[in-house]
C-alpha positions as CSV (number, residue, x, y, z in Angstrom):
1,X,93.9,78.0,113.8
2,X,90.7,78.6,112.5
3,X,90.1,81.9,114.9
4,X,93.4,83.1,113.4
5,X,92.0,82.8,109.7
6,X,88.9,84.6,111.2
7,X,90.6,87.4,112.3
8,X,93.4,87.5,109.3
9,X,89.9,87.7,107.1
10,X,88.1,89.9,108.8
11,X,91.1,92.4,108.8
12,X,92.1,92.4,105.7
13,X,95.3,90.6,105.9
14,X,95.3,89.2,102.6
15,X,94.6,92.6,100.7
16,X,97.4,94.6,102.9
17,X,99.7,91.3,101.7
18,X,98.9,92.0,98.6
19,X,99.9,95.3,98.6
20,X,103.0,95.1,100.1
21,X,104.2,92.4,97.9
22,X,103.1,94.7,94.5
23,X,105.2,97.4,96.2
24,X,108.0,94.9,96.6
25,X,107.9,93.5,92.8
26,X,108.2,97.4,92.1
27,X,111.3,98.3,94.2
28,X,113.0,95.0,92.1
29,X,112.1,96.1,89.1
30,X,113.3,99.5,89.4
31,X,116.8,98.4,91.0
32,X,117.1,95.0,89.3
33,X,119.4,97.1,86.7
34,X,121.5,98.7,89.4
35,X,120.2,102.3,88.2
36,X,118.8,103.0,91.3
37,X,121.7,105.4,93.6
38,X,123.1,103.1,96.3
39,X,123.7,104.7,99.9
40,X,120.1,106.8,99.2
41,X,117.6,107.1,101.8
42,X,114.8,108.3,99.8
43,X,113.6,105.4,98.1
44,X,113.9,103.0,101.2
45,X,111.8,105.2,102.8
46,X,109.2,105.8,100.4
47,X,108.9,101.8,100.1
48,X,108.9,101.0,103.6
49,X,106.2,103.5,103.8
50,X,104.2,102.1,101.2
51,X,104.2,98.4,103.0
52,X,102.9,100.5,106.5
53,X,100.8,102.2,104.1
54,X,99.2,98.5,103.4
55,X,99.4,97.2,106.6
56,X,97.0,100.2,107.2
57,X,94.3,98.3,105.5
58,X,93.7,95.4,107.8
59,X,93.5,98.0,111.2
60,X,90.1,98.6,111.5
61,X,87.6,96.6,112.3
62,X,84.3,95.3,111.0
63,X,82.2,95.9,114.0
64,X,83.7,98.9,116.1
65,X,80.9,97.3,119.0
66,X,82.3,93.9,118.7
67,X,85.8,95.4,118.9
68,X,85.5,97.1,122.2
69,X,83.7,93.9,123.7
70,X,85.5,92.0,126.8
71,X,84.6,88.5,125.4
72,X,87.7,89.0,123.5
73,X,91.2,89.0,124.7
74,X,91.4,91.9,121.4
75,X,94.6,93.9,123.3
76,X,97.4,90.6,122.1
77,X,96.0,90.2,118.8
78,X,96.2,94.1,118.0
79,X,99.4,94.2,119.4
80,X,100.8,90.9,117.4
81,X,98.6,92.2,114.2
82,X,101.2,95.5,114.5
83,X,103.8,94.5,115.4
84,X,103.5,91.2,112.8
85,X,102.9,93.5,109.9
86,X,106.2,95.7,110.9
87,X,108.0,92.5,110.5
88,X,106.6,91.4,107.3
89,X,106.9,95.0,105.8
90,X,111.1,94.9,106.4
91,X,111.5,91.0,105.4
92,X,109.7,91.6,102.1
93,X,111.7,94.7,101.4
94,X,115.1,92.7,102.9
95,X,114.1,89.8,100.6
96,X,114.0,91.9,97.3
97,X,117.0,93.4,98.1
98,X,118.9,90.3,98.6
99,X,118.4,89.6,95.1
100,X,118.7,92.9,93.6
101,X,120.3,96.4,94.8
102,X,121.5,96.9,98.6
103,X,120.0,99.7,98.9
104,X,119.5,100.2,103.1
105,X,121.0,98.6,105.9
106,X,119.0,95.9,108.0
107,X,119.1,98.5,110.8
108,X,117.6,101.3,109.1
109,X,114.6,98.4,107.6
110,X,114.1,97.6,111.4
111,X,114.3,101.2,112.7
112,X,111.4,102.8,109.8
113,X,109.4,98.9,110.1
114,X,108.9,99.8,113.9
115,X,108.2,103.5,113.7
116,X,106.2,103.1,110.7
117,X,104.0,100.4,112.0
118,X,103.8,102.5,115.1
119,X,102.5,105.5,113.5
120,X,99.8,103.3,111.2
121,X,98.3,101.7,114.3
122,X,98.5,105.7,115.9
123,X,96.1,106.6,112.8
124,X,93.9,103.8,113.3
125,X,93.3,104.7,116.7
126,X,92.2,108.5,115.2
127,X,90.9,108.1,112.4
128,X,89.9,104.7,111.7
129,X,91.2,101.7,109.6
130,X,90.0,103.8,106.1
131,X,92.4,106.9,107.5
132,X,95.6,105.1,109.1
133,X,97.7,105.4,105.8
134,X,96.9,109.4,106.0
135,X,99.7,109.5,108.7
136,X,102.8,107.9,107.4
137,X,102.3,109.0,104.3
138,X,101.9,112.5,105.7
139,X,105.0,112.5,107.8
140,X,107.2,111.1,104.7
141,X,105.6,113.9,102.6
142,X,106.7,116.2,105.6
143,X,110.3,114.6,105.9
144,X,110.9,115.3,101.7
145,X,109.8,119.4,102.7
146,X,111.7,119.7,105.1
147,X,114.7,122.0,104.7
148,X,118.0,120.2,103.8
149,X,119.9,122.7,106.0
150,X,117.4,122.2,108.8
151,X,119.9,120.4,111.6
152,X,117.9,121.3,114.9
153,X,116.3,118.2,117.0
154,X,112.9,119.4,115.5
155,X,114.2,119.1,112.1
156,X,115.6,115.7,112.9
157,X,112.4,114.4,114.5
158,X,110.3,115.7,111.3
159,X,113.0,113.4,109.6
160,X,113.9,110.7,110.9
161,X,113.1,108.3,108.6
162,X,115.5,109.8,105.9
163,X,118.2,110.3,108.3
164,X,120.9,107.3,108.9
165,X,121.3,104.5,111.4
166,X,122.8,105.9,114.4
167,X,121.3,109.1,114.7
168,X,119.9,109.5,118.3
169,X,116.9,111.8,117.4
170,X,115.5,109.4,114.6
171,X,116.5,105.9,116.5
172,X,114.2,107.6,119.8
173,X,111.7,109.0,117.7
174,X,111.0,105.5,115.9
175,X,111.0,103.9,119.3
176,X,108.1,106.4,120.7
177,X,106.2,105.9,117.7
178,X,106.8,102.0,117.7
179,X,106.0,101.8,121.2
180,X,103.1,104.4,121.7
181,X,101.3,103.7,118.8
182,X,101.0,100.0,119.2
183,X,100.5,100.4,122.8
184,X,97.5,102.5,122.4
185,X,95.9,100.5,119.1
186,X,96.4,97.0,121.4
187,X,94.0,98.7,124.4
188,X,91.9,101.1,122.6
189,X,91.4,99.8,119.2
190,X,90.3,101.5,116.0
191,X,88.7,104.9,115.7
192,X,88.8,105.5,119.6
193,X,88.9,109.1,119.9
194,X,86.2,109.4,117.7
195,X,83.4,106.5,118.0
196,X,80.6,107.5,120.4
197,X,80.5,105.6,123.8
198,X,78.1,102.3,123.7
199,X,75.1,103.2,125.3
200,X,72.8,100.7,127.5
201,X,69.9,98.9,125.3
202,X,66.7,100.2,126.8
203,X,63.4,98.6,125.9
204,X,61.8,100.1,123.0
205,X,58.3,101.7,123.5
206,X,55.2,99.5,123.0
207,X,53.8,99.9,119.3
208,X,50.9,100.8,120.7
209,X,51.9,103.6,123.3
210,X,51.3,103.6,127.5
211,X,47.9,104.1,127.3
212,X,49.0,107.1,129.3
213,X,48.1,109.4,126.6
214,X,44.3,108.1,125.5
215,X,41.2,109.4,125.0
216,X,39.2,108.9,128.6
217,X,36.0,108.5,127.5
């Protein structure tokens, strides 16, 4: 167990915790009252965003060398680390609703939880730990512009997590993201597109040169 505290440490876990349970204590104290519209998709989704948001945080690593070493079985832990922080992110949110305002379906919590995750661990992969929350909160700011009228597949993709349980476009779009994205933090890790390969040590040169270049006397 104490590798497991290691790793929850060294990857944040108690900071993304954190802020997923202040974003929680939020969502209760704004529907505690019942003002908050029941049936809405928007606030769900900006929550549930929020909490991938978070688990963002804990997605890079330390030491980007020691991350890409083979001493370390890293592929399962990224993979639980995702797919762990999906599930935490939707029983929070179930949690606070339970006692306050029903305010989305368990469905649509697991549906956004999976494709949210997904698409935090995709940004880690690009940008880095520092970046990952860029994405989902760029695809919810994305989903609110989209057109209302909008009812092409493209549309639907662009909004999937506004759109209710049962629609085919948003269920398959969550499940790419969910799958993909984890798929391709658990093997590559953080920042792989853009942190240079690891180049072979090679022994410095001697402090006080070859000797090839002296003076012949």
């Amino acid at each position: 167990m104490r590798w497991l505290m290691l790793y929850a440490y060294s990857r944040q876990v108690p900071a993304s915790l954190a802020a997923v349970l202040i974003s929680a204590a939020g969502v209760w104290a704004l529907t505690r009252d019942g003002s908050a519209a029941p049936g809405g998709s928007q606030l769900p989704a900006v929550v549930l965003t929020a909490g991938a948001m978070a688990l963002s945080i804990g997605l890079g690593g330390q030491d980007l060398d020691l991350d890409r070493t083979a001493a370390i079985r890293w592929a399962p832990r990224r993979a639980a680390h995702v797919l762990l922080g999906g599930v935490i992110v939707g029983a929070v949110f179930l949690t606070v609703q339970a006692v306050g305002q029903d305010l989305a379906t368990a469905a649509f919590v697991a549906r956004d939880c999976a494709g949210l995750a997904g698409l935090a661990a995709l940004g880690a992969v690009v940008a880095g730990g520092r970046y990952a929350w860029a994405f989902p909160f760029t695809w919810l700011a994305f989903a609110f512009l989209a057109p209302p009228s909008a009812t092409g597949v493209p549309a639907r993709v662009a909004t999937w997590m506004l759109l209710p349980t049962g629609a085919p476009a948003a269920t398959w779009t969550a499940l790419c993201l969910a799958v993909f994205g984890t798929a391709l933090y658990a093997f590559a890790g953080p920042e792989a597109l853009t942190r240079p390969a690891v180049r072979p040590l090679t022994p410095s040169p001697s402090r006080y040169g070859t000797g090839r270049g002296r003076r012949q006397g």
